[in-house]
Backbone bond lengths (Angstrom), bond angles and torsions (degrees), N, CA, C in turn:
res aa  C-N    CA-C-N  psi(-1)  N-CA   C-N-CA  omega(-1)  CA-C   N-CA-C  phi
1 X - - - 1.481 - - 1.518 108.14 -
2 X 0.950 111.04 117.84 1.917 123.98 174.79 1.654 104.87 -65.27
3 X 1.655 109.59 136.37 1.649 114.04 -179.14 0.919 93.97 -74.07
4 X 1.459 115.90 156.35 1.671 143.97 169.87 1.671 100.88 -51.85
5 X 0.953 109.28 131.42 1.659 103.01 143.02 1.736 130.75 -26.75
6 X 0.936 97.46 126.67 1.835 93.02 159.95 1.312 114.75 -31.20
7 X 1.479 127.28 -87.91 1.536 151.53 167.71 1.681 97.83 -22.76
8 X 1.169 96.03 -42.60 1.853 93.09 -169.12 1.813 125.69 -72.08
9 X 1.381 87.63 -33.61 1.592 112.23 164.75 1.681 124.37 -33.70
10 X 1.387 118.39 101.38 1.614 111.27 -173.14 1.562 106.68 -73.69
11 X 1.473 107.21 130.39 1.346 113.34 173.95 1.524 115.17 -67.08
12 X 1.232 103.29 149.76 1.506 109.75 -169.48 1.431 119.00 -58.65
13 X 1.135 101.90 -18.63 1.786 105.01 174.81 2.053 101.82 -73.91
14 X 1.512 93.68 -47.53 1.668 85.05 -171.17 2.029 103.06 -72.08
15 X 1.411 117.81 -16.89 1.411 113.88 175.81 1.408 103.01 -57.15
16 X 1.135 112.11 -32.39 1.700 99.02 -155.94 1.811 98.80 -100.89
17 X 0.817 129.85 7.79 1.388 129.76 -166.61 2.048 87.52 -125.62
18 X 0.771 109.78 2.36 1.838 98.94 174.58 1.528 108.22 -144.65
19 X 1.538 108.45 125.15 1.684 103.54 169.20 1.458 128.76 -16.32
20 X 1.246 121.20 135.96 1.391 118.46 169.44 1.585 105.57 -92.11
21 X 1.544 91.66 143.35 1.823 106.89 -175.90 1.685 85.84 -129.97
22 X 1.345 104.17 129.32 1.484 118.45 163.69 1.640 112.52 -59.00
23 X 1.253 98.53 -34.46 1.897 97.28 -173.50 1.618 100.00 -72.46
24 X 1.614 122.62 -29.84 1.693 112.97 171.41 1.159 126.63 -89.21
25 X 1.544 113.05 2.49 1.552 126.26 -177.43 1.222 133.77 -125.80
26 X 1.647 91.90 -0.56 1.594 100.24 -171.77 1.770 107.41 -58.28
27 X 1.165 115.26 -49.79 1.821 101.97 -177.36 1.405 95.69 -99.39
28 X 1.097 128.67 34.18 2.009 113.27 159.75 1.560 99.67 -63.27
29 X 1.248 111.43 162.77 1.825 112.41 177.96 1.877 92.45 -122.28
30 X 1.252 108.43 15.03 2.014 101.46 177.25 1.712 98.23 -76.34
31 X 1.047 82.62 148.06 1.646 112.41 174.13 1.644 114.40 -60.62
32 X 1.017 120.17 -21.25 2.041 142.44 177.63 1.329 85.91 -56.28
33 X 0.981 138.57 -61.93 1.486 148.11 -135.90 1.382 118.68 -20.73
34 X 1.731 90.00 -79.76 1.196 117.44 156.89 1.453 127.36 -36.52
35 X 1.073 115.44 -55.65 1.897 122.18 -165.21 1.419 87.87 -75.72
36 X 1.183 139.84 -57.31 1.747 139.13 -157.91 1.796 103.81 -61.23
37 X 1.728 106.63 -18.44 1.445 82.36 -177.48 1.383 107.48 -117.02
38 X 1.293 119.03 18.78 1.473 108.17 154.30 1.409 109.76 -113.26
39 X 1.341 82.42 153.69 1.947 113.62 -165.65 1.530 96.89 -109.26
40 X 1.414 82.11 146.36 1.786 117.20 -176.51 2.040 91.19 -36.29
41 X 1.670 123.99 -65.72 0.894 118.64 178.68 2.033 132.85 -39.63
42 X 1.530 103.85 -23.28 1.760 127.97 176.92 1.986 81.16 -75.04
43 X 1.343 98.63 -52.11 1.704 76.03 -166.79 1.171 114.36 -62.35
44 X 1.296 123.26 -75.63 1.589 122.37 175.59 1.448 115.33 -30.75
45 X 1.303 135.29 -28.08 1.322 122.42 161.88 1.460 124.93 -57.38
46 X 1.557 110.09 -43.55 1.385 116.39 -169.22 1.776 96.46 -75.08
47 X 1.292 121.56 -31.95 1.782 147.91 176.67 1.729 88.60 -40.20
48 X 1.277 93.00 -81.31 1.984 114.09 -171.24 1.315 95.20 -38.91
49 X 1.049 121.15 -66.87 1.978 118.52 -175.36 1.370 102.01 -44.81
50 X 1.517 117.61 -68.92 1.617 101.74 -162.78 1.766 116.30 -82.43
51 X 0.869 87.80 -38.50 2.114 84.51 179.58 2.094 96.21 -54.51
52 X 1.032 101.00 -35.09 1.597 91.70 -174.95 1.756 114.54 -75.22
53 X 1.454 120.85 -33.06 1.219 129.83 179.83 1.852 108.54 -77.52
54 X 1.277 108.28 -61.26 1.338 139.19 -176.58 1.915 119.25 -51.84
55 X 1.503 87.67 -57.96 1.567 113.97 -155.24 1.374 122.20 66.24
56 X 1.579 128.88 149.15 1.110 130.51 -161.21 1.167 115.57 -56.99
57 X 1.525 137.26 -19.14 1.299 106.65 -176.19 1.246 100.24 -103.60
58 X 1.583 144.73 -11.62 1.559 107.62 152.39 1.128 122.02 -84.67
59 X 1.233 128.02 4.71 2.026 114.12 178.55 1.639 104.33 -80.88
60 X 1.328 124.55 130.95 1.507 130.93 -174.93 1.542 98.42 -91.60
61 X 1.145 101.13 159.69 1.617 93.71 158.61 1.841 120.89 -89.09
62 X 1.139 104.90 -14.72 1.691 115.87 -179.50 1.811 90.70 -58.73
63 X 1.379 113.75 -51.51 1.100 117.43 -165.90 1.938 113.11 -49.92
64 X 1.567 91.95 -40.82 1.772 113.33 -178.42 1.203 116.86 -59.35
65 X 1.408 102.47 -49.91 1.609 129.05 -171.82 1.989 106.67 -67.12
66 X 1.034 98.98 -9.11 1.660 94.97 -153.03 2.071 83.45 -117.40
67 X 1.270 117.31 -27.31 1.556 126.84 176.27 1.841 93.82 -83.04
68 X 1.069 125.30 -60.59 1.429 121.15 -173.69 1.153 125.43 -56.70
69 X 1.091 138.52 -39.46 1.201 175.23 -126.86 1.725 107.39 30.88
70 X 1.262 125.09 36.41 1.271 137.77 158.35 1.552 133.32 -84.04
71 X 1.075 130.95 101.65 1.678 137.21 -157.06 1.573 90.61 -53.85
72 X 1.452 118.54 170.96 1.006 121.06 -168.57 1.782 100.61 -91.85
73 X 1.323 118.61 -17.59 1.628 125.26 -173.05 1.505 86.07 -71.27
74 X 0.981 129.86 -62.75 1.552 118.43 174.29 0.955 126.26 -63.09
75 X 1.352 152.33 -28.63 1.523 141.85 116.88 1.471 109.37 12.07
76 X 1.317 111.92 -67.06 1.496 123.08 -145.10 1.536 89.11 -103.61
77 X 1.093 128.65 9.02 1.727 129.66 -171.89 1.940 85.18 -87.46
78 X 1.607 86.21 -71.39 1.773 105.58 -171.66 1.313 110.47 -49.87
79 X 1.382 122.09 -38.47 1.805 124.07 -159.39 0.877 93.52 -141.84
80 X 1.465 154.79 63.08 1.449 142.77 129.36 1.566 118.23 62.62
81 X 1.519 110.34 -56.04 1.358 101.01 179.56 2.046 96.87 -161.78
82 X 1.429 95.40 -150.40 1.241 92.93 -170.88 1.781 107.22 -88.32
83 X 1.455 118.03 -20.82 1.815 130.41 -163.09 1.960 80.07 -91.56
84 X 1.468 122.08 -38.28 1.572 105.62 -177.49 1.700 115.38 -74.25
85 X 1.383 97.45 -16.74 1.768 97.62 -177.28 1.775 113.81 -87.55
86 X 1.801 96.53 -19.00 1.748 98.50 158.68 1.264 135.69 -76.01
87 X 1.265 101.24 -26.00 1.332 127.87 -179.41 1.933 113.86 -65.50
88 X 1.588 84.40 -49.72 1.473 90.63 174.83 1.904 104.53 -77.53
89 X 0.799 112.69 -36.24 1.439 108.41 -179.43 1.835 115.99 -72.92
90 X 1.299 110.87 -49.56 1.484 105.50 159.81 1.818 117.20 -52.50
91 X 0.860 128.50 -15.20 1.427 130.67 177.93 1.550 106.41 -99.18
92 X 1.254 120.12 -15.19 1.888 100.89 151.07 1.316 93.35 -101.93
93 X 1.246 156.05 -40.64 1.642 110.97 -157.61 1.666 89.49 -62.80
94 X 1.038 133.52 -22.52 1.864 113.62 -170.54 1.127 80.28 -73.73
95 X 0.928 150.23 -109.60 1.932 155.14 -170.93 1.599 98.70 14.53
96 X 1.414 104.32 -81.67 1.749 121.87 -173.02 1.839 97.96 -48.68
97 X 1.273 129.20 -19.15 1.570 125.13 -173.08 2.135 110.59 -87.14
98 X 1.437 85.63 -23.66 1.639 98.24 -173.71 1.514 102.53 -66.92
99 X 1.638 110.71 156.89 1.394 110.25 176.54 1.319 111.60 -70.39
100 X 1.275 123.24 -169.59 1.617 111.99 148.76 1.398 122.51 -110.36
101 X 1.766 100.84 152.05 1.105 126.87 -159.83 1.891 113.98 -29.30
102 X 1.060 106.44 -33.77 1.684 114.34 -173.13 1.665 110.58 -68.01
103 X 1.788 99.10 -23.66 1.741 90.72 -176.41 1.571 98.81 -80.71
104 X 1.295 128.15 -30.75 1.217 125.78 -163.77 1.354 110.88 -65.05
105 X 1.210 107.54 -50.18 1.620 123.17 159.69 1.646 142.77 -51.06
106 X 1.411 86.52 -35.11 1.639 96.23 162.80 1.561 130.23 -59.95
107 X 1.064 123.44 154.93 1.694 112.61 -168.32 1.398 87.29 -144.69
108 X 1.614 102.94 139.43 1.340 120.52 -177.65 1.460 120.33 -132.38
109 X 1.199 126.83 125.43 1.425 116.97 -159.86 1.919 107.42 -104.23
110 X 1.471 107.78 4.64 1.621 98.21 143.40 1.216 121.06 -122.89
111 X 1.431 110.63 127.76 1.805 115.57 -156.20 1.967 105.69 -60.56
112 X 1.525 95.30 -31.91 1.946 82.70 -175.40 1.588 99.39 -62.67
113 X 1.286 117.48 -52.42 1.435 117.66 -144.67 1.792 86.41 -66.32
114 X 1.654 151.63 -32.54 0.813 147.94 179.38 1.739 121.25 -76.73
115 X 1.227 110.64 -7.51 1.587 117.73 179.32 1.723 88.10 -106.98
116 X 1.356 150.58 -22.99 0.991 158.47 166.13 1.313 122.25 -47.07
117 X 1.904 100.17 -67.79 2.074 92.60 144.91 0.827 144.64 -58.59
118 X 1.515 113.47 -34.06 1.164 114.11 168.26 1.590 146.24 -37.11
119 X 1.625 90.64 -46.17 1.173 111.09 154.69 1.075 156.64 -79.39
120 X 1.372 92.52 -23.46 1.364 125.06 143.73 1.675 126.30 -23.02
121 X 1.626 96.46 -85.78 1.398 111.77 148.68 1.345 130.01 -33.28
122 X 1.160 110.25 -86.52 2.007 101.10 163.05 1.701 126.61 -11.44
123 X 1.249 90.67 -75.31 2.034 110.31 169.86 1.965 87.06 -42.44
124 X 0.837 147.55 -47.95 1.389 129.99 -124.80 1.351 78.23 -107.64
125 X 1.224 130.79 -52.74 1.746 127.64 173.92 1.355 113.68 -23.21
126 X 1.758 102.63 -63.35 1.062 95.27 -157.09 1.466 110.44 -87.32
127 X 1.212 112.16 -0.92 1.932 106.09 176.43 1.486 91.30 -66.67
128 X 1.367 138.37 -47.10 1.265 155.42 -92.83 2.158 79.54 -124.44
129 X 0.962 129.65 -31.76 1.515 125.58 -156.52 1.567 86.25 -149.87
130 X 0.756 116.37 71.06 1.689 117.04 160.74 1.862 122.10 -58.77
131 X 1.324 92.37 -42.48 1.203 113.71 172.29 1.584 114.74 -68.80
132 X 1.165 120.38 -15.90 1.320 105.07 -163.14 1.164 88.09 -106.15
133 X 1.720 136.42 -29.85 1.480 143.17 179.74 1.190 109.25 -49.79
134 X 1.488 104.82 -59.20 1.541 127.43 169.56 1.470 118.49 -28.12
135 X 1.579 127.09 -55.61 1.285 138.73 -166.94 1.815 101.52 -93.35
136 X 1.172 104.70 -29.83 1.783 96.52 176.06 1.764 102.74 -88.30
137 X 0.870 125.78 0.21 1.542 134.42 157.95 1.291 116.66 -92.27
138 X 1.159 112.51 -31.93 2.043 109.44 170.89 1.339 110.11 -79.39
139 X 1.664 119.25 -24.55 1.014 125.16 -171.34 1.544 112.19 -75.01
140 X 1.511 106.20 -29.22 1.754 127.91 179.77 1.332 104.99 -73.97
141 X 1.079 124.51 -25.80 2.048 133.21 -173.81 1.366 98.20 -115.31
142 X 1.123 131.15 -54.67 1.738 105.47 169.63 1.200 110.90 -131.44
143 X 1.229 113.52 94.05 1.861 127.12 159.37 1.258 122.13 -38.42
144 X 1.249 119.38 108.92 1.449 125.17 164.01 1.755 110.73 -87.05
145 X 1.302 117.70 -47.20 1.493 122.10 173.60 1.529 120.33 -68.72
146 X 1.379 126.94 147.99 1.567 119.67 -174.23 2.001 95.52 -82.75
147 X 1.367 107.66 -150.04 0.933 95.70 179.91 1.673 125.02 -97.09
148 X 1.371 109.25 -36.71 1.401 132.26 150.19 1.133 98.29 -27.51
149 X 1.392 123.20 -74.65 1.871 105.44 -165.51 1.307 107.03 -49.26
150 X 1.396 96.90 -53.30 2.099 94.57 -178.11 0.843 119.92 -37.25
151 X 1.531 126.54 -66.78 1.755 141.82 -179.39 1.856 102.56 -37.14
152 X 1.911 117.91 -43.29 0.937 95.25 -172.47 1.656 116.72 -80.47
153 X 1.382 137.23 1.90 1.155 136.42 164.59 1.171 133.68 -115.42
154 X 1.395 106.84 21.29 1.562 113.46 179.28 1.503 117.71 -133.69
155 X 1.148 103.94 64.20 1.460 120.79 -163.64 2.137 88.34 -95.80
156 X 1.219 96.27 109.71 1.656 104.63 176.38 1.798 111.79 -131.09
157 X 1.780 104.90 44.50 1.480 131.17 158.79 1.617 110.78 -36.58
158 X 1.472 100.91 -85.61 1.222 112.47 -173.22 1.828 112.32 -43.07
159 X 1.232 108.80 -49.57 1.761 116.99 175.08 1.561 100.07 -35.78
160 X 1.519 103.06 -82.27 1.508 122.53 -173.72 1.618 115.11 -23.49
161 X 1.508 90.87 -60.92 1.581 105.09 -175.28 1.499 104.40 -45.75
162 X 1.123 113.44 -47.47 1.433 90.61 -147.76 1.835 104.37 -110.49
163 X 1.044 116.54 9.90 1.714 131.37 155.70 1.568 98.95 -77.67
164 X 1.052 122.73 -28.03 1.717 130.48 -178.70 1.041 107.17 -90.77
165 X 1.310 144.17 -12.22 1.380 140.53 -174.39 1.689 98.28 -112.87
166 X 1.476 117.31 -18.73 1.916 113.25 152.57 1.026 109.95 -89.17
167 X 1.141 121.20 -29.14 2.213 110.68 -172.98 2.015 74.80 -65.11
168 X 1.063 123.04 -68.54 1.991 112.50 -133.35 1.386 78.58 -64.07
169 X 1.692 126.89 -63.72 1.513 93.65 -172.26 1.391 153.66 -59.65
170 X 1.701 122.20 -13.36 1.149 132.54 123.68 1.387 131.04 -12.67
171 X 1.493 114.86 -57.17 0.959 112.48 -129.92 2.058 87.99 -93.34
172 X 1.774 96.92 -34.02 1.037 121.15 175.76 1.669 118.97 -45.56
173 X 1.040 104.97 -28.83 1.952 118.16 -168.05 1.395 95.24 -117.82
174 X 0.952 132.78 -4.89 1.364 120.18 152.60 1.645 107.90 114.15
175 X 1.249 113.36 -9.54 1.585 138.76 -171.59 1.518 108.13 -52.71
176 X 1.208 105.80 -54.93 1.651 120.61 -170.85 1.789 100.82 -120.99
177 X 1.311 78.61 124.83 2.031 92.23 165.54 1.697 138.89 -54.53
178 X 0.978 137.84 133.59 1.374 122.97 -169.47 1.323 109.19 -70.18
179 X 1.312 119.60 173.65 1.559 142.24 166.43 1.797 108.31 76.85
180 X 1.486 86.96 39.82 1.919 101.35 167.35 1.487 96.28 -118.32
181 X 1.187 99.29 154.84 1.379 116.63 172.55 1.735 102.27 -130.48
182 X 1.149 103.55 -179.01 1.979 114.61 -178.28 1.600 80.54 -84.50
183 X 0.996 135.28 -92.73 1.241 127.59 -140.50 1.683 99.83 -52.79
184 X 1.011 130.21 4.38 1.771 127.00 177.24 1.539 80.74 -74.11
185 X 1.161 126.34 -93.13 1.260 167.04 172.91 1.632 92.11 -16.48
186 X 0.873 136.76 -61.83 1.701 133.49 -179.83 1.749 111.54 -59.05
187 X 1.471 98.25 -49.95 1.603 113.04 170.13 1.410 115.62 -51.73
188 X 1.614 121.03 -33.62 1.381 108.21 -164.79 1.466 82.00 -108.42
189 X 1.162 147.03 -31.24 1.419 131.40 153.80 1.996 128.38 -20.35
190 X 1.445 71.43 -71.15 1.585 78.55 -174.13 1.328 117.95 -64.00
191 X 1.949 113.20 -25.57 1.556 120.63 -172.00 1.132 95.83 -65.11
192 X 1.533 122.62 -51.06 1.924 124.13 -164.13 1.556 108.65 -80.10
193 X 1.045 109.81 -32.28 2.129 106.83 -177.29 1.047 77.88 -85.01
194 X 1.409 173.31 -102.61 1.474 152.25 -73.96 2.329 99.34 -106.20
195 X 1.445 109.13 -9.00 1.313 115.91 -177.09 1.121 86.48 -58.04
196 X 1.489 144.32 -65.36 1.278 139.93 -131.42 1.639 95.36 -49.26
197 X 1.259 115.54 -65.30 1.375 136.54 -179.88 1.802 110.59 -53.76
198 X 1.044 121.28 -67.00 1.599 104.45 -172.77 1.342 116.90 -79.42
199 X 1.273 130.88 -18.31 1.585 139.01 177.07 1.488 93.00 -98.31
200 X 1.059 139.94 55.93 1.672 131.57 174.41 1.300 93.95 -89.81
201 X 1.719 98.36 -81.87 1.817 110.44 -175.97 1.850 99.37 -38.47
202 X 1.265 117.21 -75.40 1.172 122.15 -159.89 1.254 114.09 -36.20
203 X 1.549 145.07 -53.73 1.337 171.07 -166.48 1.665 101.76 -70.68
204 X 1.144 117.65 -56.17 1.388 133.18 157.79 1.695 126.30 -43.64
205 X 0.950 115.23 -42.69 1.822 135.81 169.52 1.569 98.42 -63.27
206 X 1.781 86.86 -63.25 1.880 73.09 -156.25 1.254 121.77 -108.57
207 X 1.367 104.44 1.44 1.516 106.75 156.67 1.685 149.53 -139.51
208 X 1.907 71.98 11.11 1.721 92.31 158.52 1.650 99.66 80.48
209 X 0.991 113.94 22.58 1.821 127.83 -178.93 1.291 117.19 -100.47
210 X 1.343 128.37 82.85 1.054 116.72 162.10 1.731 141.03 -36.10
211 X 1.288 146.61 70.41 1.402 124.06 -159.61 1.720 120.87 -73.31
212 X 1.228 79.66 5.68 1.849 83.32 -175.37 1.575 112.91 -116.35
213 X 1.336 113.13 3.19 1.497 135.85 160.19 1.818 105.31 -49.00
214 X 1.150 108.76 137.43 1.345 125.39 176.72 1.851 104.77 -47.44
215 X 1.293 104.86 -77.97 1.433 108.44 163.85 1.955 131.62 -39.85
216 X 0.969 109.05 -38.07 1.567 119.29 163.52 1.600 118.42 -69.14
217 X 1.478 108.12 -47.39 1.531 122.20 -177.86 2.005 88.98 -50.63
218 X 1.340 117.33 -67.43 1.166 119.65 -155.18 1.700 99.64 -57.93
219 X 1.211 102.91 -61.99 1.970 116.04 166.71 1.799 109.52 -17.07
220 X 0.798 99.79 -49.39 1.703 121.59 -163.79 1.597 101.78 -77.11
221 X 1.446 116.91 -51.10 1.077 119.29 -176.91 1.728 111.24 -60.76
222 X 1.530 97.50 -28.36 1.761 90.35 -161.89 1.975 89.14 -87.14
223 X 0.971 98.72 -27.81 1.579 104.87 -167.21 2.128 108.43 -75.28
224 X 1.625 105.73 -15.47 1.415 97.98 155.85 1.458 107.64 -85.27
225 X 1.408 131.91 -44.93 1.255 130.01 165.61 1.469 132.14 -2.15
226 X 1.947 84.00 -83.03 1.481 90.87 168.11 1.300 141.06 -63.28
227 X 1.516 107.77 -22.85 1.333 131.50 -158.58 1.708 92.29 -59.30
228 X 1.397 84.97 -66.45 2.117 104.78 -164.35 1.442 99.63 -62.89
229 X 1.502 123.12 -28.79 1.383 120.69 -169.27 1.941 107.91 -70.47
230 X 1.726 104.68 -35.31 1.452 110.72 -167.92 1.724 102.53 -102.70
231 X 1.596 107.86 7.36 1.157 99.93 162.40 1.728 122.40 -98.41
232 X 1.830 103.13 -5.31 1.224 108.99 160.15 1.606 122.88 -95.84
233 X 1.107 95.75 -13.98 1.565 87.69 -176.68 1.946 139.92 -99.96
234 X 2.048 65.33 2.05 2.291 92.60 -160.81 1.792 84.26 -64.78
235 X 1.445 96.70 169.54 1.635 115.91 -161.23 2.057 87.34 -120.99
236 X 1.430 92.54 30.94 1.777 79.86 143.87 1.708 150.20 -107.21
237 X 1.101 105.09 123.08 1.405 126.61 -157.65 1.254 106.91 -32.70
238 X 1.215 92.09 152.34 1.924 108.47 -163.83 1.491 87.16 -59.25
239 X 1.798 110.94 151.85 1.486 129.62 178.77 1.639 91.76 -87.09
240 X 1.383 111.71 -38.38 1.748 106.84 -143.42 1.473 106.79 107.75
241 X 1.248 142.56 -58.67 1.179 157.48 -162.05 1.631 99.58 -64.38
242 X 1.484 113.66 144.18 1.527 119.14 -178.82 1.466 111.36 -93.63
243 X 1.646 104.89 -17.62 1.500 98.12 166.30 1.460 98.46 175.16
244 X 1.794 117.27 169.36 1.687 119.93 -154.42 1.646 86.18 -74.06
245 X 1.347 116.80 -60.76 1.680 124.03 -170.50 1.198 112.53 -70.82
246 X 1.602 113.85 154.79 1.428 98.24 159.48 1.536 94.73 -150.90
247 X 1.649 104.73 146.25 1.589 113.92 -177.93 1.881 130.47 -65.30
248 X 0.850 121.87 147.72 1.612 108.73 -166.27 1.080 110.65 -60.96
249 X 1.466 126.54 -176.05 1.208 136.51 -176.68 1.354 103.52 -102.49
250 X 1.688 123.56 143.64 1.144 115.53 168.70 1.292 127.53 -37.70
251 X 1.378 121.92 149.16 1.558 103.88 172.59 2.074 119.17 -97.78
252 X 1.001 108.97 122.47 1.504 100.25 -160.39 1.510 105.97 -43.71
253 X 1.311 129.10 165.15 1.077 146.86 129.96 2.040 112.28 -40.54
254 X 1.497 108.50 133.14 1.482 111.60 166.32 1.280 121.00 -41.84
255 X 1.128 129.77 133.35 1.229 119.87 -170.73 2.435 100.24 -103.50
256 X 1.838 87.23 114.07 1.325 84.78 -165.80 1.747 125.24 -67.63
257 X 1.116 158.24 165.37 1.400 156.01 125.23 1.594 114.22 24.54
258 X 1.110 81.17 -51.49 2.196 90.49 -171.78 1.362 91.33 -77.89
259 X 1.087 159.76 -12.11 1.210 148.54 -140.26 0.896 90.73 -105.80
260 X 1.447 113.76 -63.76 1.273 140.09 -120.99 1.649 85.46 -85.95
261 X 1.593 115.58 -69.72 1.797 116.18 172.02 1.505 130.39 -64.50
262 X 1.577 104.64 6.89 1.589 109.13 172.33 1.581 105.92 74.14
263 X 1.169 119.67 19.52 1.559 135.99 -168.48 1.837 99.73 -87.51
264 X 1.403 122.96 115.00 1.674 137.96 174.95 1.313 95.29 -77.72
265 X 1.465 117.37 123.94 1.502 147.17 -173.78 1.756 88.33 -63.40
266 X 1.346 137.06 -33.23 1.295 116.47 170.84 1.764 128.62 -125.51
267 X 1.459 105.46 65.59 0.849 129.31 -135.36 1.878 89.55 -107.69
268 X 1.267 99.56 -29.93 1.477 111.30 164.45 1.835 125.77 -128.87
């Protein structure tokens, strides 16, 4: 490839104000170079590694900025600051943890063999994103986001729905026992696929078990399998209870002044 002309050369003011294209920049010698060709997505990758290893308050962004090759003014262009670049990064590892779209969609007309992939899938996420397990588990032991932020990026509808549409039909034909709910079933999911990751060291010390061993990974998989499968299917007698968990209660609205003195909003 022949260098640009002198004359032809974009000044650094017009580099930074227009997309970078490798085919117009490949021999520029400006310093932009670098930062123009990584994308917001290069950051949050290098983000996902350290907020998940690290946790947010030792990962810097100098540290990000200098791995990405993105200046930190652009950092703060895309994400505002360092709590908006977690924020955006905690909202794909939940993304990267979801099945894909085809299991949700699939319909199965025997409920085990369909709670079976299901889980399947799940387990396979999380071998599959360690890192992202990792950071929605640091995020569960030390919260940086309130809860509101959470609520706004952790919308897991589609999941629910359709683990709820095999528990009722199960449950309907007689397959699966009453007084489960999805979140039973998600809880003991996520507690047993997520071991691989927090019992690693521990399992390793004291009993010389690798869980992240090729042979264990597979072990593990059949052993969430069965687990959730014989926790729907065991022949113990109804509790009474509609299910082990149960979701919070709304939280009221403030209760305003007028309320409070029995005072009619048009009263004057």
């Amino acid at each position: 490839m022949s260098t640009p002309h002198e004359d032809e050369t974009p000044s650094v003011k017009a580099y930074e104000s227009t997309p970078a294209s490798p085919a117009n920049f490949a021999d520029s010698k400006l310093v932009e170079v670098p930062e123009e060709t990584a994308t917001p997505e290069d950051v949050i990758t290098i983000a996902l590694h350290r907020f998940a290893i690290q946790g947010f308050q030792e990962t810097k962004l100098d540290a990000i900025s200098k791995e990405s090759g993105m200046s930190k003014r652009m950092i703060h262009y895309h994400f505002g600051d360092k709590r908006g670049l977690y924020h955006r990064t905690l909202a794909t590892a939940l993304s990267n943890l979801q099945p894909p779209t085809e299991v949700h969609n699939r319909s199965f007309t025997v409920p085990v063999e369909g709670v079976r992939r299901f889980v399947d899938a799940m387990f396979y996420r999380m071998v599959e994103e360690p890192e992202s397990l990792r950071l929605v588990l640091r995020e569960s032991l030390e919260p940086v986001l309130d809860l509101v932020e959470m609520s706004a990026i952790s919308d897991a509808s589609e999941l629910t729905l359709h683990l709820e549409r095999l528990l009722l039909m199960g449950q309907d034909v007689g397959a699966f026992r009453p007084g489960i709910s999805t979140h039973d079933l998600l809880a003991l999911i996520l507690a047993l696929g997520s071991y691989r990751v927090t019992g690693h060291d521990l399992t390793v010390n004291l009993f010389d078990i690798d869980l992240q061993s090729r042979e264990n990974t597979e072990g593990m998989r059949r052993f969430v399998i069965d687990a959730v499968l014989a926790f729907l299917t065991s022949n113990i007698s109804d509790s009474g209870y509609s299910s082990y968990l149960v979701q919070r209660a709304p939280t009221p609205s403030p209760i305003s002044n007028d309320e409070v003195y029995g005072f009619e909003k048009d009263i004057y």
